[in-house]
C-alpha positions as CSV (number, residue, x, y, z in Angstrom):
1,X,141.3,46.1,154.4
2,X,142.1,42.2,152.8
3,X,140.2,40.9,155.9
4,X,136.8,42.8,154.9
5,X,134.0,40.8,153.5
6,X,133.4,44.1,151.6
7,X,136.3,44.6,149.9
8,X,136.5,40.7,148.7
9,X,133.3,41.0,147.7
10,X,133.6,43.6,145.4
11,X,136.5,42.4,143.9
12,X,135.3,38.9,143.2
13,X,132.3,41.2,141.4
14,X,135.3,43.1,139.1
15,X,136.5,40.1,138.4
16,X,133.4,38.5,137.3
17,X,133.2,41.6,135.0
18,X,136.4,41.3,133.6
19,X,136.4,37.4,133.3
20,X,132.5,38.4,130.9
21,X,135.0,40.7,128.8
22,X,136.1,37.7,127.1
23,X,133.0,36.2,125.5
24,X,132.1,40.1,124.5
25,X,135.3,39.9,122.9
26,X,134.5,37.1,121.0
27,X,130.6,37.9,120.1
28,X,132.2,41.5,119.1
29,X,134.9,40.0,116.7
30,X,132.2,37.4,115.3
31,X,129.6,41.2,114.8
32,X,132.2,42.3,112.5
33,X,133.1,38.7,110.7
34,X,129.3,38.8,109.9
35,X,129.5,42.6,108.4
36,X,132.7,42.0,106.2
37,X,130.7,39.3,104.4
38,X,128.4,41.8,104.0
39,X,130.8,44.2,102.5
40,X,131.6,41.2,100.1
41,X,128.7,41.2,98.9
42,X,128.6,45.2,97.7
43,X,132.2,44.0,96.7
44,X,130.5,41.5,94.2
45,X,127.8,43.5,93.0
46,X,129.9,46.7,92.4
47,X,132.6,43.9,90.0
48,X,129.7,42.2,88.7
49,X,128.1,45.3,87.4
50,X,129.9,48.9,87.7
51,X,130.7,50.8,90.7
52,X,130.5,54.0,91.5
53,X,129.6,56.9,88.7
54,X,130.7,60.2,88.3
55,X,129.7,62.1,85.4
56,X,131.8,64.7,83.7
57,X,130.6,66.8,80.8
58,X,129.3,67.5,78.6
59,X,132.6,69.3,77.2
60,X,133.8,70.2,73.5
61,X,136.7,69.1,73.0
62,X,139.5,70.6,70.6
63,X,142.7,69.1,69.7
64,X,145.7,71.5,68.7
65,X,148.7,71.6,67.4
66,X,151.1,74.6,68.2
67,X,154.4,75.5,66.6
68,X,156.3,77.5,68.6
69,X,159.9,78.3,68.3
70,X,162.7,78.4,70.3
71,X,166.7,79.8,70.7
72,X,168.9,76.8,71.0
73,X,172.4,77.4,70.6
74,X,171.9,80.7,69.1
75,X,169.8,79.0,66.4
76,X,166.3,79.5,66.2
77,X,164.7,75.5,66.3
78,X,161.3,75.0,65.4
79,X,158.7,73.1,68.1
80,X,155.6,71.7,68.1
81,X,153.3,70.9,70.8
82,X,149.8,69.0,70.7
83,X,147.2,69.4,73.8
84,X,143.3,69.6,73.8
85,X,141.2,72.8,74.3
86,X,138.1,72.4,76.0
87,X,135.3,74.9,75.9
88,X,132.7,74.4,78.7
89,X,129.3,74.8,78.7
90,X,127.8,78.5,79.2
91,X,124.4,76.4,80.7
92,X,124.2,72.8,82.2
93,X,120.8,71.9,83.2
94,X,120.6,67.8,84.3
95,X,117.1,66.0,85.0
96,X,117.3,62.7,86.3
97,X,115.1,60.0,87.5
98,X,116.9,57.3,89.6
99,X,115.3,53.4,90.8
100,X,117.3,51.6,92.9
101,X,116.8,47.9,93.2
102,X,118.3,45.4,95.9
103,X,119.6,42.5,95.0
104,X,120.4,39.2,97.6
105,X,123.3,37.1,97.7
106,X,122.2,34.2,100.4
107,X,121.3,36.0,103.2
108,X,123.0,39.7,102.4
109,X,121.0,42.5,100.0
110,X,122.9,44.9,97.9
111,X,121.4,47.9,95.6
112,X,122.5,48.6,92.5
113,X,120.5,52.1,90.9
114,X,119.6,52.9,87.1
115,X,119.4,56.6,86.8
116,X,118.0,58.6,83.8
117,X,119.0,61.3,82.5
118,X,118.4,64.1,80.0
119,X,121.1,66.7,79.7
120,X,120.4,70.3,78.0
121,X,123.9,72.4,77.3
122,X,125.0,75.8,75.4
123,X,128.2,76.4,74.1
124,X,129.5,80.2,73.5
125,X,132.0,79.4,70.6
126,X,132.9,82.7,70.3
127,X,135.8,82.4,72.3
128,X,137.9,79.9,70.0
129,X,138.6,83.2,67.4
130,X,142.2,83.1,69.3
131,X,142.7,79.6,68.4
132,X,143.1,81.2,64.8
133,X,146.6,81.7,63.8
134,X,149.3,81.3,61.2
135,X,151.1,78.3,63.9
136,X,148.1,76.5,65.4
137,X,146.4,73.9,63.7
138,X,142.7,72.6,64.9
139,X,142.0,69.0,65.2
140,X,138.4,67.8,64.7
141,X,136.3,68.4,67.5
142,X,134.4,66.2,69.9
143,X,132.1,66.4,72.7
144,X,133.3,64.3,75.7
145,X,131.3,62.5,78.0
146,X,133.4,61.0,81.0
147,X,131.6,58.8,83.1
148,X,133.4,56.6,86.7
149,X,133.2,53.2,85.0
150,X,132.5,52.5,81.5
151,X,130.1,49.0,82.3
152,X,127.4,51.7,83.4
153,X,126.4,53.1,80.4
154,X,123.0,52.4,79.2
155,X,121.6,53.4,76.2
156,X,122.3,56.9,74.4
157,X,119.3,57.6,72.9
158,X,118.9,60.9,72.1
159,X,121.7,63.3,71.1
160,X,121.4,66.5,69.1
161,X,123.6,69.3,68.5
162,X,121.1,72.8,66.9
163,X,118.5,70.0,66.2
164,X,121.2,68.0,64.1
165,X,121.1,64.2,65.1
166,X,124.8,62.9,65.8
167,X,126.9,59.7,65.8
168,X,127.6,58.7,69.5
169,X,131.2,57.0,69.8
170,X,132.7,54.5,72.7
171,X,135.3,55.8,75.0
172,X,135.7,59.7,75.8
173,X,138.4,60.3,73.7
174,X,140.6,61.8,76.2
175,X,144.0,60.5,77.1
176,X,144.3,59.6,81.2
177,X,141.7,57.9,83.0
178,X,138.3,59.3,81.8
179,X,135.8,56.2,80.1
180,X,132.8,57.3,79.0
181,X,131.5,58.0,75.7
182,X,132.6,60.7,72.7
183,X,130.4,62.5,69.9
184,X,132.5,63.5,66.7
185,X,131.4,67.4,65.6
186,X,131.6,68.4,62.6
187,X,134.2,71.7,62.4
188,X,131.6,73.8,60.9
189,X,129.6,73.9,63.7
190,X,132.4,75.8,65.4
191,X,131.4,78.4,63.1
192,X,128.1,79.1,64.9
193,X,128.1,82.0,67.5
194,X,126.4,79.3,70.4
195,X,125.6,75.5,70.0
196,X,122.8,73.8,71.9
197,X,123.0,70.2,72.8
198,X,120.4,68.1,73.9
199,X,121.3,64.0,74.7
200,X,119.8,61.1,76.9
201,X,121.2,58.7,78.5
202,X,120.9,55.4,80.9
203,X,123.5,55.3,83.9
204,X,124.0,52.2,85.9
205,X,126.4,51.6,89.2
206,X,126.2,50.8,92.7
207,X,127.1,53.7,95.5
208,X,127.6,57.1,95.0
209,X,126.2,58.9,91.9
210,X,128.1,62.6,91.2
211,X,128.0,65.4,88.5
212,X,130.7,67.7,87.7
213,X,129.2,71.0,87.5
214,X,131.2,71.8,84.2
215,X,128.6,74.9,83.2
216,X,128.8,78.3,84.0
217,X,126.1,78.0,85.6
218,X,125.3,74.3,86.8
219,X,121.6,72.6,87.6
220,X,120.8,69.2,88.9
221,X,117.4,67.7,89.5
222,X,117.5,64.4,91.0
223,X,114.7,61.7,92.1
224,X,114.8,58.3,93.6
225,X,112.9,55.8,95.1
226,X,115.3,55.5,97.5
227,X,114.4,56.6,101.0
228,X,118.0,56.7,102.5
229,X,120.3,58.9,100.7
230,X,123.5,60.0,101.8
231,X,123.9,63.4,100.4
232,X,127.9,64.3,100.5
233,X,130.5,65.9,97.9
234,X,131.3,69.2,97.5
235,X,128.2,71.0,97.3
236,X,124.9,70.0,99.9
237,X,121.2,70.1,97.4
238,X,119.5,73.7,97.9
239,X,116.4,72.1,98.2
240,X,115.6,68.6,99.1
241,X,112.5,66.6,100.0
242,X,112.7,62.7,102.0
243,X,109.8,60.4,102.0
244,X,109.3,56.9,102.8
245,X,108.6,56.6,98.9
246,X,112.3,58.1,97.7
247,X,113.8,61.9,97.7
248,X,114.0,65.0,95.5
249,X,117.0,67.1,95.0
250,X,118.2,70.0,93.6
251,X,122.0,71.1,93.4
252,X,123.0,74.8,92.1
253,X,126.3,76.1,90.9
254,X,128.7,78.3,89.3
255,X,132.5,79.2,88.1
256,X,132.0,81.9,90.8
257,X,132.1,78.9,93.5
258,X,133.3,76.2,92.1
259,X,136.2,78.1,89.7
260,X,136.2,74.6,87.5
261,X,136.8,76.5,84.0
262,X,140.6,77.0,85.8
263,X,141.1,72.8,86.1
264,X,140.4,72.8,81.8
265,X,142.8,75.3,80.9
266,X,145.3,75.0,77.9
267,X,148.2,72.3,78.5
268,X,146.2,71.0,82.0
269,X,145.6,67.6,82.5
270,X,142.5,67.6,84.9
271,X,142.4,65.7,87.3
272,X,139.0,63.6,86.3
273,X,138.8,61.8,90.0
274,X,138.8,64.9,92.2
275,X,137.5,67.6,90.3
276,X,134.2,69.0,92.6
277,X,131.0,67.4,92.3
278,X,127.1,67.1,92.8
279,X,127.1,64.0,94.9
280,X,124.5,61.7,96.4
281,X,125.1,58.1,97.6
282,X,122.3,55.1,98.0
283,X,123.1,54.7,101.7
284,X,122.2,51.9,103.5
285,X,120.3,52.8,107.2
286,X,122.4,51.7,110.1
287,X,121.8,47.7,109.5
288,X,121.7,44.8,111.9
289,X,125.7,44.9,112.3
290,X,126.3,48.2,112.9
291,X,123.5,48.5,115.3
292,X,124.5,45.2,116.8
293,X,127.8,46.1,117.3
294,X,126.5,49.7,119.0
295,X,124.8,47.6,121.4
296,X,127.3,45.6,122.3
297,X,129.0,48.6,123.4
298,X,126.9,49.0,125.9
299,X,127.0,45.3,127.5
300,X,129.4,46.4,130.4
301,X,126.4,48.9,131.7
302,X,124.0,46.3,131.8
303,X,125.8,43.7,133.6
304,X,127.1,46.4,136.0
305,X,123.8,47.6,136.4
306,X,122.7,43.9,137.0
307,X,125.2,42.5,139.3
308,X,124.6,46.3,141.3
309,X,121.1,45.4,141.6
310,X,121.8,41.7,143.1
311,X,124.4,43.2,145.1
312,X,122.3,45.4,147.3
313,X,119.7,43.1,147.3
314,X,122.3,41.2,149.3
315,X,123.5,43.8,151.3
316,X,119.5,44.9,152.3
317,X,119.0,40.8,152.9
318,X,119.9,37.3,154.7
319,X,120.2,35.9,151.3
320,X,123.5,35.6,149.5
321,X,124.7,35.2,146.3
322,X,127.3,33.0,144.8
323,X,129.5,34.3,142.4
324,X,129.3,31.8,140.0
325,X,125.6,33.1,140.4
326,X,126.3,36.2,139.3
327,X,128.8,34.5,136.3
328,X,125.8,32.5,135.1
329,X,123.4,35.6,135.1
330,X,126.0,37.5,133.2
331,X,126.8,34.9,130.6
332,X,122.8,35.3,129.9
333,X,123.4,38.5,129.0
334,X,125.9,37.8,126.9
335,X,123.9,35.2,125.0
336,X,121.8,38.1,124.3
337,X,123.8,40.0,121.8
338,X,124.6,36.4,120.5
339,X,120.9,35.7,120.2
340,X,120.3,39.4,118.4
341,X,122.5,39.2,116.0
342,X,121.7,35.1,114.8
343,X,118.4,36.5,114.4
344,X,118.7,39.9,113.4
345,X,120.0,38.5,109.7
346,X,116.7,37.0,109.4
347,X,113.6,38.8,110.8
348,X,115.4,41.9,111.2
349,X,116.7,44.4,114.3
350,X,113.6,45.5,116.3
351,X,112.2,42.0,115.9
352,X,115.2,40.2,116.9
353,X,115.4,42.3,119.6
354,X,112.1,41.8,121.4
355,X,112.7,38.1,120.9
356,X,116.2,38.1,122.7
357,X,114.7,40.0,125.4
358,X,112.3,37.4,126.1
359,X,115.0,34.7,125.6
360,X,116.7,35.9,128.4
361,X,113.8,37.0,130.6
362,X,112.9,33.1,129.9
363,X,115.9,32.1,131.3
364,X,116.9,34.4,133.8
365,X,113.1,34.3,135.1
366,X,113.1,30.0,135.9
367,X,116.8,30.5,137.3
368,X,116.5,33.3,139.6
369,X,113.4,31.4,141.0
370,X,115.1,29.5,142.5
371,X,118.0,31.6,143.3
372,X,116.0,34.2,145.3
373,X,113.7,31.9,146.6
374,X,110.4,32.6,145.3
375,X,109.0,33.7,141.7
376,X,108.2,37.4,142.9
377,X,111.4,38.7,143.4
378,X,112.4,36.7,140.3
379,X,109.5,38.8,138.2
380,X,110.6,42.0,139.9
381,X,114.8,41.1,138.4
382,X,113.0,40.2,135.4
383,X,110.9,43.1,134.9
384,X,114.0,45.8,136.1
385,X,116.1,44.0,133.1
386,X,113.0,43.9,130.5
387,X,113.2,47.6,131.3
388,X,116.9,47.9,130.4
389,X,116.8,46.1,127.3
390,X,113.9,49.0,126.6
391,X,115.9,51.7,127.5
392,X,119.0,50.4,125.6
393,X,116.7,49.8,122.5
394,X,115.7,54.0,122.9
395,X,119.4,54.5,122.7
396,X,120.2,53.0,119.4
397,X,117.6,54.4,117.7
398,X,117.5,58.1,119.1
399,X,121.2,59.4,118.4
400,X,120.7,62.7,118.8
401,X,119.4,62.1,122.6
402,X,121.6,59.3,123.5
403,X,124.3,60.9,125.5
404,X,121.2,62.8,127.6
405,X,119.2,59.0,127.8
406,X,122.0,57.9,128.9
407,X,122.6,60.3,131.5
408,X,119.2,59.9,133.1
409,X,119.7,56.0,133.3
410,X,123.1,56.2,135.1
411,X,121.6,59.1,137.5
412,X,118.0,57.0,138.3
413,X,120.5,53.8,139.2
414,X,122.7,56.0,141.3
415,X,120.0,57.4,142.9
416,X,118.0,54.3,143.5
417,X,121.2,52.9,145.0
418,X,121.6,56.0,147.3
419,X,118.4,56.1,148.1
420,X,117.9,52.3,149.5
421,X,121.4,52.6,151.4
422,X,120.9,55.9,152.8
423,X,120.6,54.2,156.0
424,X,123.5,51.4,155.7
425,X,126.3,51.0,158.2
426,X,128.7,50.3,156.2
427,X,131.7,49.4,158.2
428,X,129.6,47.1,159.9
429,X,129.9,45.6,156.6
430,X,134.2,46.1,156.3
431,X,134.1,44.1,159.9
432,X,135.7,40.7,159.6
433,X,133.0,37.7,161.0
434,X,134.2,37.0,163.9
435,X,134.4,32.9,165.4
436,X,132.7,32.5,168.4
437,X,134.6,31.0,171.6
438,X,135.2,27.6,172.8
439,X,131.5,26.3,174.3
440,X,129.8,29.7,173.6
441,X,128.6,31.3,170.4
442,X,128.0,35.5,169.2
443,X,124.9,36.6,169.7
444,X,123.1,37.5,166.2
445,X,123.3,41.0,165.7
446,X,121.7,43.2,162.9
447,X,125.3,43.8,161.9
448,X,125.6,39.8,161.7
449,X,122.6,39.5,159.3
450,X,123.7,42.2,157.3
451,X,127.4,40.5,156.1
452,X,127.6,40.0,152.7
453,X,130.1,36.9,152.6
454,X,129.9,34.0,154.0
């Protein structure tokens, strides 16, 4: 076996492979350098404006103070304890209008988004009659507004309780970590049987945009000019329509599903993070790095499938093939991931593709001229791996039928192989070359001109 041209062969070929593994290695780690200074720049946006923005409310807010008493020692001792009531919404019905802009830092974009919104709630109040008693004493009461980061918020511009203008305050009024905004009520309002709000306001953030469906019954309209969202949360939109021009969505809820009015009970502190939401985020598509870094993944299957090719081109022919050959034809194809993603920053994927390609057709195409001895079994090398860069280019961009792409590639190479060898000897090829004798020489067999190392 250690004496057969074969078996050297193929193992100088591995190890060829596994000697390319190392620049990979390094053009991989350099894919992901690239994308973390892309994540710095969402970093910077997201400090340099707000970040993400969950909105929470509207909610009527009651603060109480409870006497309550107590045996200690055998002495009755007198207690008090002070919590907020919350009464939520009967009816939440949200309408907003979202524009997402991108903004570049050198040669990375970010979005931030500015979203709209007019917000229509009713209150039952006919519920706080147990809140009467001889021991509990009412606070004045508030609507809260919690938002995810306070930097967001635009202007308020209209808010209206039963068509009575009110006074919007800063900060939600709420101990824990709930920013947003506050709207003083005044107690005899409580006195009406249902209370109708109607307010505006401007939300700004970067990322993911959420509602907490507070209402017994919850309602979300969204729209955006943003092509690419990443709809996510608790609850998928009922209805939703994606154009190159932006989306519309519509989210639908209730205490039946989402059993929120339990999180708000007496003497709870919510927890305002993870409470269920409406969500959307403004996703970015699958950008130069992460496609770059798909493709790279599938680096080993093109060189395999190259050095295969020149391989049985050997084995079928009197011509051989060095390995350092087959090194500098591989370490082309490695240039070519380098090449796609230097460019890729610049004029984009599918353009930076097609001009790789012909980079390395460039290059491969002068080299194997000379190589194999003649420019049209350079063009028919060149033309094989032009096709391979096609079919790898159908595999990024068609996910859903990449495994079955895939498949047919590695079965048309297997079979082409099979097919072209079907009538190989080859343990005329495992047969060491034998020398000749003193004064004489072998007769040149087929066998002879079909050895594969020198």
């Amino acid at each position: 076996m250690k004496k057969s041209p074969l078996f050297w062969k193929v193992s100088t070929l591995i190890g060829c492979i596994l000697l390319l593994l190392v620049p990979l290695f390094m053009v991989s780690n350099l894919i992901s350098e690239r994308a973390s200074y892309r994540d710095d720049v969402e970093d910077t946006l997201r400090q340099s404006t707000s970040g993400p923005q969950q909105l929470t409310g509207p909610l009527i807010a009651i603060p109480v103070t409870e006497i309550y008493y107590k045996i200690d020692d055998k002495k009755e001792v007198e207690h008090k304890r002070s919590y907020l009531h919350f009464v939520l919404p009967e009816s939440l019905v949200i309408d907003g209008n979202q524009q997402v802009q991108s903004r570049s830092i050198g040669i990375y974009d970010g979005q931030i988004w500015t979203t709209d919104l007019k917000l229509k709630a009713q209150f039952n109040t006919e519920k706080l009659t147990r809140l009467k008693g001889e021991t509990i004493t009412l606070g004045q009461p508030f609507i809260v507004v919690g938002v995810g980061d306070a930097r967001g918020i635009g202007a308020v511009s209209i808010s209206k309780i039963n068509g009575e203008a009110l006074t919007v305050e800063p900060g939600s009024g709420v101990s824990g970590e709930l920013p947003g905004i506050h709207i003083p009520l005044n107690e005899n309002l409580l006195a009406m049987k249902t209370l109708a709000l109607d307010m505006s306001l401007s939300l700004n953030g970067t990322g993911s945009f959420s509602i907490v469906p507070v209402g017994r019954n919850s309602e979300l309209t969204l729209r955006s000019n943003w092509p690419h969202p990443g709809f996510m949360g608790d609850y998928l939109p009922v209805q939703r329509e994606i154009s190159a021009s932006g989306f519309q969505a519509q989210w639908k809820s209730s205490w039946f599903a989402n059993n929120l009015e339990s999180l708000f009970g007496d003497q709870i502190q919510p927890e305002w993070r993870h409470v269920p939401a409406f969500s959307v985020t403004v996703a970015t598509p699958a950008d130069q790095y992460q496609l770059t870094d798909r493709a790279i993944k599938y680096a080993i299957l093109l060189i395999a499938l190259t050095f295969m090719a020149f391989f049985i081109y050997e084995t079928l022919t009197h011509l051989r093939l060095h390995p350092m050959q087959y090194l500098l034809v591989g370490l082309s194809l490695v240039l070519f991931y380098l090449v796609l993603l230097a460019l890729s920053e610049h004029v984009g994927f599918t353009p930076a593709w097609i001009i790789a390609s012909l980079v390395g057709a460039m290059m491969n195409g002068v080299y194997l001229q000379a190589v194999l001895e003649g420019w049209k079994r350079s063009a028919v090398f060149i033309l094989a791996l032009l096709g391979l860069d096609a079919v790898m280019w159908f595999l990024l961009r068609s996910e859903d039928s990449a495994l079955l792409l895939g498949s047919a590639v590695l079965a048309i190479a297997l079979f082409a192989v099979m097919y072209l060898t079907r009538h190989l000897d080859w343990y005329s090829l495992s047969q060491s070359k034998r020398n000749p004798p003193d004064g004489g020489s072998l007769k040149d067999t087929d066998d002879e001109a079909l050895r594969i190392w020198k």
